[in-house]
PLY file of the C-alpha trace (Angstrom):
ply
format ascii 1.0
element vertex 312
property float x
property float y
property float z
element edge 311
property int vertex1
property int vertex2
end_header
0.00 0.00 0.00
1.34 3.29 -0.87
1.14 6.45 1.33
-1.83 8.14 -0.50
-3.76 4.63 -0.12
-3.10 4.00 3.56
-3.99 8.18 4.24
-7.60 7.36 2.31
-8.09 4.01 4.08
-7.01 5.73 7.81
-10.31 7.99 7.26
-12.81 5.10 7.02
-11.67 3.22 10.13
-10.91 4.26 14.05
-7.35 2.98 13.98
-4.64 5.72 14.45
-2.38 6.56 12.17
1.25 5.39 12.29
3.10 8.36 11.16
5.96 6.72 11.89
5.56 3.78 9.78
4.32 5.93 7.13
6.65 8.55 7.19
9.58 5.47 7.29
8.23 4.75 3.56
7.75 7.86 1.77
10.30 10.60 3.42
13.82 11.05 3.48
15.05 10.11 7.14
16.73 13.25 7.96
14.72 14.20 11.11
14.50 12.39 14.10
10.67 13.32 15.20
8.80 13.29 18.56
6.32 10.86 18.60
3.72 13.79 17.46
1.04 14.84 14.75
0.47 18.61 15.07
-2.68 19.46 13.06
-3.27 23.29 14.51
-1.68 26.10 15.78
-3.03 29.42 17.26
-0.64 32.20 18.89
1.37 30.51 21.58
-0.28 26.95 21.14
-0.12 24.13 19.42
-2.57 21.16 19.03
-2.09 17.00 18.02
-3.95 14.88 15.49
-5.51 13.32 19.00
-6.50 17.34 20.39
-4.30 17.42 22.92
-2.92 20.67 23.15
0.67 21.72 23.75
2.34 25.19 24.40
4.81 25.30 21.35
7.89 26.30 22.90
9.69 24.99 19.44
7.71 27.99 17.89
9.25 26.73 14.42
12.97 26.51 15.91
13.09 30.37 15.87
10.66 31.45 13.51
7.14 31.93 14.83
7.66 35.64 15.63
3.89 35.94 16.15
2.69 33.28 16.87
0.74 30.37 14.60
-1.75 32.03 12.56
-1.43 35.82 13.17
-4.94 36.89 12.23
-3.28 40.04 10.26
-0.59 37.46 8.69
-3.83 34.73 7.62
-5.66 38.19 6.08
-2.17 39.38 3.76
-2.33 35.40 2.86
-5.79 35.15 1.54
-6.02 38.12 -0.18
-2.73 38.22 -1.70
-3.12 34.19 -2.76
-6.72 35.61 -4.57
-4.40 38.23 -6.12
-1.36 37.65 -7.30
1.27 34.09 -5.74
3.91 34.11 -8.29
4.91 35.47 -11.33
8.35 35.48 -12.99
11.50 38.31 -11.97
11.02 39.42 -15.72
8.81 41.90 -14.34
7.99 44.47 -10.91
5.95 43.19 -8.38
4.63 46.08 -5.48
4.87 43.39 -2.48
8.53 42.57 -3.48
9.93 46.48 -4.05
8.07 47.87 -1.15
9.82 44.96 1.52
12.83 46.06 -0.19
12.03 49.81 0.83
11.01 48.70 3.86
14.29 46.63 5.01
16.28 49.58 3.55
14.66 51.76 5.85
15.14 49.45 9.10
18.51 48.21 8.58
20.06 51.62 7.31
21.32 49.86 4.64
21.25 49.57 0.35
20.04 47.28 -1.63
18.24 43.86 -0.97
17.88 40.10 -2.67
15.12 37.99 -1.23
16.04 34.35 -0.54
13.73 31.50 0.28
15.46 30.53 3.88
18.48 31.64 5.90
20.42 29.33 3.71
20.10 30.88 0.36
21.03 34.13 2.25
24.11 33.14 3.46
24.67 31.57 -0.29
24.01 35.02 -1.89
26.19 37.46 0.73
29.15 34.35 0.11
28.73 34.81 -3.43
28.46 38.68 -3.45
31.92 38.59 -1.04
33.96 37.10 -3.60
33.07 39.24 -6.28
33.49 42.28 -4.13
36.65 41.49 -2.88
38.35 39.30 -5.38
39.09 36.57 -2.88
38.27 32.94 -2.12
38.56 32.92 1.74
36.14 33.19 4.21
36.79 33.39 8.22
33.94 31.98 10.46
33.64 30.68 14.22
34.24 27.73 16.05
30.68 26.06 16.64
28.84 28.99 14.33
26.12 27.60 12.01
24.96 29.19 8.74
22.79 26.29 6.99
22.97 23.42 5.59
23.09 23.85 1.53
26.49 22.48 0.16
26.69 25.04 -2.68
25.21 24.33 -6.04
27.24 26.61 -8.08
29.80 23.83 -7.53
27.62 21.75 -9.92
26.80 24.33 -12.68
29.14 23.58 -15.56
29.01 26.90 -17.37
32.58 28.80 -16.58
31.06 32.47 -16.80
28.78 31.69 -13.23
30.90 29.39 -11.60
34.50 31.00 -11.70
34.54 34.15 -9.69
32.21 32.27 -6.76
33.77 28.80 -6.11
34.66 27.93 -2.77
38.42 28.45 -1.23
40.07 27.97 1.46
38.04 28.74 4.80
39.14 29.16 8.61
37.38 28.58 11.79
38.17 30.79 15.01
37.47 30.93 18.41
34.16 33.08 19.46
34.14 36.03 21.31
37.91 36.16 21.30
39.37 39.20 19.31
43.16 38.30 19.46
41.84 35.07 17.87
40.42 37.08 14.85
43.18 38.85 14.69
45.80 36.62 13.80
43.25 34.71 11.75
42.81 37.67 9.30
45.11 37.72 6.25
45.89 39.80 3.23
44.05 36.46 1.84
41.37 37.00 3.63
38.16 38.22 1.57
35.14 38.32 4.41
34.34 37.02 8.15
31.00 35.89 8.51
29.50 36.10 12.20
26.46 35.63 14.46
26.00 38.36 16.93
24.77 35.76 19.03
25.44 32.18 18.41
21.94 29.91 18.53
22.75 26.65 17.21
25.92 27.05 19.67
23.10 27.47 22.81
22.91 30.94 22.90
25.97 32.12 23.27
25.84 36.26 23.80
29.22 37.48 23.21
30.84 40.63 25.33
29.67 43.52 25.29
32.22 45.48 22.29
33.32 42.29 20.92
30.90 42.46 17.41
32.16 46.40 17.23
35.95 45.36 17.35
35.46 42.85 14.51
34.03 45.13 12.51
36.51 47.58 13.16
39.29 45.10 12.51
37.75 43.74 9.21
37.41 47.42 8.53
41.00 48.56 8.66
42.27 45.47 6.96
39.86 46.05 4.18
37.63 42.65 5.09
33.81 42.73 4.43
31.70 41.75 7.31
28.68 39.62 6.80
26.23 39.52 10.18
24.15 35.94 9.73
20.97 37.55 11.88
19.07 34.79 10.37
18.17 34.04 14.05
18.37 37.09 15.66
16.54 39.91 13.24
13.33 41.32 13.61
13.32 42.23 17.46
14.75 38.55 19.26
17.46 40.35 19.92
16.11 43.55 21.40
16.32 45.34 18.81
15.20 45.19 15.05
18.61 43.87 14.56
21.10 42.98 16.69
24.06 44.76 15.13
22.33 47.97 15.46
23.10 47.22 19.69
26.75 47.57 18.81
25.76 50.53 16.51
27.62 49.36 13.40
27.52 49.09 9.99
27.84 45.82 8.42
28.99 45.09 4.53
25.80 42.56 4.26
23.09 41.44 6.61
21.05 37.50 5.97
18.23 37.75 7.66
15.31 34.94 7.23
13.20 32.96 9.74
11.70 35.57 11.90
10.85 37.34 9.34
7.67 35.92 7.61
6.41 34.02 11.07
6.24 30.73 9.33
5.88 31.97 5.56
9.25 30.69 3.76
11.33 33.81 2.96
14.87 35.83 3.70
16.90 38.21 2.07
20.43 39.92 1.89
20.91 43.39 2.56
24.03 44.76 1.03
25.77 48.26 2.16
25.35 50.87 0.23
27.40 50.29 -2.56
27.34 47.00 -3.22
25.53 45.06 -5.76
26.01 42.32 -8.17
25.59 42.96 -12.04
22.42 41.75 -13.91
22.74 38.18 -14.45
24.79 37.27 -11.54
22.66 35.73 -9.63
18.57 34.98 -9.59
16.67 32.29 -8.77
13.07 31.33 -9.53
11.20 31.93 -6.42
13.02 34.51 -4.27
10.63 37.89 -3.70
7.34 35.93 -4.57
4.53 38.75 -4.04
3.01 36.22 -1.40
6.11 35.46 0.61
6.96 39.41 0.46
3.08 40.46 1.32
3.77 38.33 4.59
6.79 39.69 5.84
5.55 42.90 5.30
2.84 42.46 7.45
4.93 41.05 9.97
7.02 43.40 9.96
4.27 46.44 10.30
2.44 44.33 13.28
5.98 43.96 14.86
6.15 47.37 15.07
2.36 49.01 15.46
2.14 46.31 18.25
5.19 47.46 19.50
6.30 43.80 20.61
9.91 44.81 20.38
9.42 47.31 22.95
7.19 44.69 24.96
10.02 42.08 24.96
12.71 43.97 27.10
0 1
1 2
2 3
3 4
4 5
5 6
6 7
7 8
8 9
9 10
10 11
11 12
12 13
13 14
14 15
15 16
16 17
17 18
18 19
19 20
20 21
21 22
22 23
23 24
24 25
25 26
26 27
27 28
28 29
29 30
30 31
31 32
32 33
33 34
34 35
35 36
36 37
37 38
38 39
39 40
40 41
41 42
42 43
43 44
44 45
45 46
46 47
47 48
48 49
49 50
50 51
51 52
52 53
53 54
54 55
55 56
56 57
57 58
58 59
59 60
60 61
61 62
62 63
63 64
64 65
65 66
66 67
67 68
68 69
69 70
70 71
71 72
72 73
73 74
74 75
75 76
76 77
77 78
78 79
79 80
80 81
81 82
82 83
83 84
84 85
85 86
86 87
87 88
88 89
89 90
90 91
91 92
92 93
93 94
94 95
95 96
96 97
97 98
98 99
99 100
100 101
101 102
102 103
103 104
104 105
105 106
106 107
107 108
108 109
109 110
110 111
111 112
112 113
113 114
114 115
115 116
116 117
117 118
118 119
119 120
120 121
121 122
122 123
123 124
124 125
125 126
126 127
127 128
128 129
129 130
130 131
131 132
132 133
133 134
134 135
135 136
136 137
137 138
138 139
139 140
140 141
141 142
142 143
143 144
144 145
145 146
146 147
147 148
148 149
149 150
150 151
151 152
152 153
153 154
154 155
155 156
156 157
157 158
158 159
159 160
160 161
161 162
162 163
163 164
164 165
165 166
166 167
167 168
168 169
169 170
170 171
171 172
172 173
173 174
174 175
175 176
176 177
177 178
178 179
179 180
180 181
181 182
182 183
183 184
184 185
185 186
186 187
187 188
188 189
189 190
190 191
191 192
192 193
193 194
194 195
195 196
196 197
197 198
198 199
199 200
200 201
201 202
202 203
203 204
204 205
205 206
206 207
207 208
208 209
209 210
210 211
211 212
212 213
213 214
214 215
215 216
216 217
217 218
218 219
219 220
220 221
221 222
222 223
223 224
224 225
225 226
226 227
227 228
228 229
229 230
230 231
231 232
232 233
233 234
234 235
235 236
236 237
237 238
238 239
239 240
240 241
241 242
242 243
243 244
244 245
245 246
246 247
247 248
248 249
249 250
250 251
251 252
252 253
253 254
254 255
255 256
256 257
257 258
258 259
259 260
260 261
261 262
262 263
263 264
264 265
265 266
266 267
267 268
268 269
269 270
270 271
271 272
272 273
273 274
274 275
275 276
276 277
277 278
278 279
279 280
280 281
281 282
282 283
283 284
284 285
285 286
286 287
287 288
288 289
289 290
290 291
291 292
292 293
293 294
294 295
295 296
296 297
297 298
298 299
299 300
300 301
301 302
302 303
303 304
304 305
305 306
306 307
307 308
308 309
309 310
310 311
């Protein structure tokens, strides 16, 4: 019996399903799951296939910033899905251009590309990096976490995309140490990527000055800074974004999760000044008018609700 046929059959008998045993046949065996069926979610709750209900600390490892089914976030949803999901980057979309603005305007910054999750972010600011600076090296930290793609362009056979981006050399140093970034950076040295705080790690909050003296060290040696707020944006930090604590000015920003409260999306913010050239890079989905219509309106209820504010 396939999946499909055991799902019909489950919903003309009393026996419970076996998500286990069903799951064992038709999905990849990546996850290791708790022995749960969640069916609904409202704000801080959560309930099973069985109606027990459960208070979802999980809250979508780090994304639910309001909550399961925002009533504001399920309105943008419907009437953005009757008006417009998709359509190709051949042409403007309002949703997409006025995020853009809108992420301009919070992070101080220049220009944005949308991504799908934190790891296409990360991809893009890589890839924008090494055309910027010319080099193959990137410095990150010793139990840091960034995502989980391997890097596709390794797998594209045309020359033109895949010369100035492939992977180089890469070094790992120790958090919240500056003498350790210090003798890591190089005249080889093209960017540092960081976490202002370190979540996969277990939350590790650095000291107080430490993500202003690697920026001021990657800024004398002529080293572009990428921030990985994929986990701490859009106010789970304190703030908006939790470089602005440290008052600096990053070279790019990757931002995801938080951001559309369950709705798939990220982007990279570049400095003012940097961009790629048309062509460089794209993708098929990134800045859907749904996905951007979301954040948006997360974004606005994060703010006219002032939960930032609320959270300190």
């Amino acid at each position: 019996m396939n999946g499909r046929s055991e799902i019909k059959s489950q919903k003309h008998n009393s026996k419970p399903m076996d998500y286990a045993k069903l799951e064992e046949s038709v999905y990849s065996q990546v996850f290791n799951r708790l022995p749960v069926c969640i069916e609904r979610g409202e704000g801080a709750y959560v309930w099973d296939s069985n109606g027990k209900k459960y208070l979802d600390f999980f809250a979508g490892i780090a994304v639910l910033s309001l909550g399961h089914c925002h009533p504001k976030v399920t309105k943008t949803i419907v009437g953005q899905a009757g008006k417009l999901v998709h359509t190709s980057n051949w042409v403007y979309t309002k949703p997409q251009l006025e995020l853009a603005e809108k992420l301009q305007e919070l992070s101080g910054m220049g220009k944005v590309f949308f991504t799908n999750s934190g790891s296409e972010s990360v991809e893009c600011a890589i890839k924008l990096s090494r055309k910027i600076s010319g080099k193959k090296e990137v410095i990150s930290f010793a139990q840091g976490f960034h995502g989980r793609s391997l890097g596709a362009l390794s797998l594209t056979y045309t020359e033109k995309y895949r010369k100035p981006f492939m992977l180089g050399d890469k070094k790992f140093v120790e958090y919240n140490n500056v003498d350790a970034i210090q003798e890591a950076v190089t005249k080889e040295t093209g960017a540092v990527i960081i976490e202002p705080i370190q979540g996969e790690a277990g939350v590790i909050i650095p000291d107080a000055g430490y993500l202003k003296a690697v920026r001021d060290l990657t800024a004398d040696k002529g080293v572009l800074l990428i921030v990985d707020e994929v986990q701490t944006a859009f106010g789970r930090s304190g703030s908006m974004f939790a470089f602005q604590k440290e008052k600096i000015s990053p070279d790019i920003v990757c931002v995801a999760k938080g951001m559309g409260s369950g709705f798939p999306i990220g982007a990279t913010i570049f400095a003012q000044g940097l961009d790629f050239e048309k062509g460089e890079h794209g993708g098929t989905f990134p800045g859907s008018p749904l996905a951007c219509a979301v954040a948006k309106t997360v974004i606005d209820v994060i703010e006219e609700e002032y939960l930032i504010e609320n959270s300190l």
